[in-house]
C-alpha positions in Angstrom: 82.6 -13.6 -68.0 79.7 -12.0 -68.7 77.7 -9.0 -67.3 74.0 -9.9 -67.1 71.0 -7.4 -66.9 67.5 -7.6 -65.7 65.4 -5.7 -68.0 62.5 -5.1 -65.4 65.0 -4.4 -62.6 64.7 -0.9 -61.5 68.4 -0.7 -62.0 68.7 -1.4 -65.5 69.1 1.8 -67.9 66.5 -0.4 -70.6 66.0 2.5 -73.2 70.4 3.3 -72.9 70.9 -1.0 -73.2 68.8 -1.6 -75.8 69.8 1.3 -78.4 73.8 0.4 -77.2 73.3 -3.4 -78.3 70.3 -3.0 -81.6 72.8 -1.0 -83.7 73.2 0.8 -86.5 70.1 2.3 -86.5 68.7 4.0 -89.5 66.9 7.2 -89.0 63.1 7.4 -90.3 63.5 12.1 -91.0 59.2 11.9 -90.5 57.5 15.0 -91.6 53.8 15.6 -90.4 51.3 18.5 -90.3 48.8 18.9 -87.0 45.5 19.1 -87.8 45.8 23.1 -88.1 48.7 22.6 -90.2 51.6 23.2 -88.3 54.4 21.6 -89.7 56.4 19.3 -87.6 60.3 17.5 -88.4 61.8 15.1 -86.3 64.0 12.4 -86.6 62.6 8.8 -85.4 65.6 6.1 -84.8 63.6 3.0 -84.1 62.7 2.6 -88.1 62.4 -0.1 -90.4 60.3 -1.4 -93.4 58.6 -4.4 -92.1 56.8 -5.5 -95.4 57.0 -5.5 -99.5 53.5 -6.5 -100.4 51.7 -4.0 -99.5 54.9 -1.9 -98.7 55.0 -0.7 -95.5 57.5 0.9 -92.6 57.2 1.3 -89.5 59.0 3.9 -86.8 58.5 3.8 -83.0 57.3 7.0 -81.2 58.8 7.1 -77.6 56.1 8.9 -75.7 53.2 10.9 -76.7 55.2 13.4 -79.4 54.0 15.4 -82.1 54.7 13.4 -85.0 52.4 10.4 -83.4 49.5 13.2 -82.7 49.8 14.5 -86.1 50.4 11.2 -88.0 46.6 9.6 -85.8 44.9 13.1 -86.8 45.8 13.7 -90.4 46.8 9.8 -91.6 50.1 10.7 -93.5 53.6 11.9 -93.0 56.6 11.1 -94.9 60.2 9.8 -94.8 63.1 12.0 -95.7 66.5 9.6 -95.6 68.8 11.8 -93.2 72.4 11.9 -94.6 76.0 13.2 -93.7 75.6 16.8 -94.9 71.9 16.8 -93.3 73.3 15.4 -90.3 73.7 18.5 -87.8 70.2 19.8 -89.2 68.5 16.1 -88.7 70.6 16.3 -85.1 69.2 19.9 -84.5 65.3 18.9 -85.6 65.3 16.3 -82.6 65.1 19.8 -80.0 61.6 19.9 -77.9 60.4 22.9 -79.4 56.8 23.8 -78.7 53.9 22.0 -80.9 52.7 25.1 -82.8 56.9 25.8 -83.7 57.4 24.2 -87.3 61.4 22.9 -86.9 61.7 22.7 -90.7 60.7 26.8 -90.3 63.1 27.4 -87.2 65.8 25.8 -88.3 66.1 26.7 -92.0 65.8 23.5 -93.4 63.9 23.7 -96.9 61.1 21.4 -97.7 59.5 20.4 -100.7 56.1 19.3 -102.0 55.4 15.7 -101.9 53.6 14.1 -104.5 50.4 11.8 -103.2 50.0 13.2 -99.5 50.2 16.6 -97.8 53.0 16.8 -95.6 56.3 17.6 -97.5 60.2 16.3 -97.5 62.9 17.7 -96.9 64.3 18.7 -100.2 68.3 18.5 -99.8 67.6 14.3 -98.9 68.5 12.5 -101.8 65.3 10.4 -101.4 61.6 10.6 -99.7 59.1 7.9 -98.6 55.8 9.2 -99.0 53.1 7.4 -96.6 49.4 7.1 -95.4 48.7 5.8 -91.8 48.1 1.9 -91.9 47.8 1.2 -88.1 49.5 2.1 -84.9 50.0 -0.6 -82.0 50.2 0.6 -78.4 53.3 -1.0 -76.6 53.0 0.9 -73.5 56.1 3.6 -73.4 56.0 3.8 -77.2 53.5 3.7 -80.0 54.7 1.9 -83.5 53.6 3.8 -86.0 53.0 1.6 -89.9 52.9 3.3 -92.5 51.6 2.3 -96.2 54.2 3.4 -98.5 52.4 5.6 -101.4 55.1 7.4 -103.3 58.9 7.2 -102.9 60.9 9.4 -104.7 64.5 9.5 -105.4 67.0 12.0 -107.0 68.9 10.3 -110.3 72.0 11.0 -108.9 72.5 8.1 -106.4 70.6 6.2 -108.6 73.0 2.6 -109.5 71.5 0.1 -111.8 68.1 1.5 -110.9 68.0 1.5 -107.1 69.5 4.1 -104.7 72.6 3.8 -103.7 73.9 3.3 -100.4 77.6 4.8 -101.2 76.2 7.7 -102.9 73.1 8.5 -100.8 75.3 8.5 -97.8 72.6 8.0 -94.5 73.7 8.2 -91.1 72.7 6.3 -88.0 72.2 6.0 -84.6 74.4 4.3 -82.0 73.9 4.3 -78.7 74.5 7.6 -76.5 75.3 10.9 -78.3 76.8 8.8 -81.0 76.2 8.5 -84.9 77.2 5.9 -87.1 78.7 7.4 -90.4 79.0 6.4 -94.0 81.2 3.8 -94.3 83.0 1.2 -96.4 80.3 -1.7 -97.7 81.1 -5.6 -98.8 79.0 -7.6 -101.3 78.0 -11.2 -99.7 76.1 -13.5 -101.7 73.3 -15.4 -100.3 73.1 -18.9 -100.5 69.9 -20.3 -102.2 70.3 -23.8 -100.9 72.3 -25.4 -98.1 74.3 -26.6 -101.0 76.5 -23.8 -101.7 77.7 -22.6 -98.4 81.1 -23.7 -98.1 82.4 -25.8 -95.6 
């Protein structure tokens, strides 16, 4: 047995399905400035990178928020990676304060310069994606938001065989509901080049 659900029925809870079932989610930490620069923090769970060459992410604004009206007037924001000991803080910094309200300010969370663009990260993250606007796409309820990656910087302590390291960077995710996928154990699987080598 299955239970079935009509995304376009009026009945169907879309938004609560959708981030219940497209899980773990990582969380894209994006700080921008306003075009009077007001500093704005908030965390952005539909994120991904969605290309190496030129490198780009991408995070989905639900709405008309800050961070999109910043991010179209100034062209860059950046990526702090939200971890366990940020968590409550990253939690906290998703509150509807007012636009001219900085969250980094209001709820004590330090921030550091970046290094190419103007807005700054969040300087207890272990690692910060620095970014210029490349395009957004209108899809109705939400805006996606690309970004060109510019600068990414990482502390040398969860550094492994020169790339960060998932164990010792320790992000958190979103589920679905109020809950937070945590830190957890990991398991090496190779991929198979060639039909070839997958056992059978």
């Amino acid at each position: 047995m299955r239970t079935d659900f009509d995304p376009r029925s009026d009945d169907t809870n879309t938004y609560a399905l959708l981030s219940s079932l497209v899980v773990p989610r990582p969380i894209a930490w994006v700080a921008s400035r306003s075009a009077d620069g007001v500093g704005n923090l908030a965390p952005h769970s539909f994120f991904t990178v969605v290309c190496a060459d030129p490198p780009v992410v991408a995070f989905a604004s639900i709405g008309d928020k800050d961070t999109l009206r910043n991010v179209v007037a100034t062209g860059e924001f950046t990526v702090s990676v939200a971890t366990l000991p940020l968590m409550d803080q990253v939690n906290d910094s998703s509150a509807r304060f007012a636009p001219d309200q900085d969250e980094a300010a209001e709820l004590g969370v330090e921030m550091r310069p970046s290094t190419v663009v103007g807005p700054p990260a969040v300087a207890a993250s272990p690692a910060a994606i620095e970014c210029r606007l490349h395009s957004t796409v209108d899809l109705g309820s939400s805006t996606l938001v690309l970004g060109e990656v510019v600068w990414i910087s990482v502390e040398d302590d969860v550094v492994v065989d020169g790339l960060p390291s998932y164990d010792r960077m320790q992000p958190v995710s979103r589920l679905g509901g109020p809950d937070w996928g945590l830190p957890g154990p990991t398991r090496a699987v190779r991929r198979p080049g060639d039909p070839s080598e997958i056992a059978r």
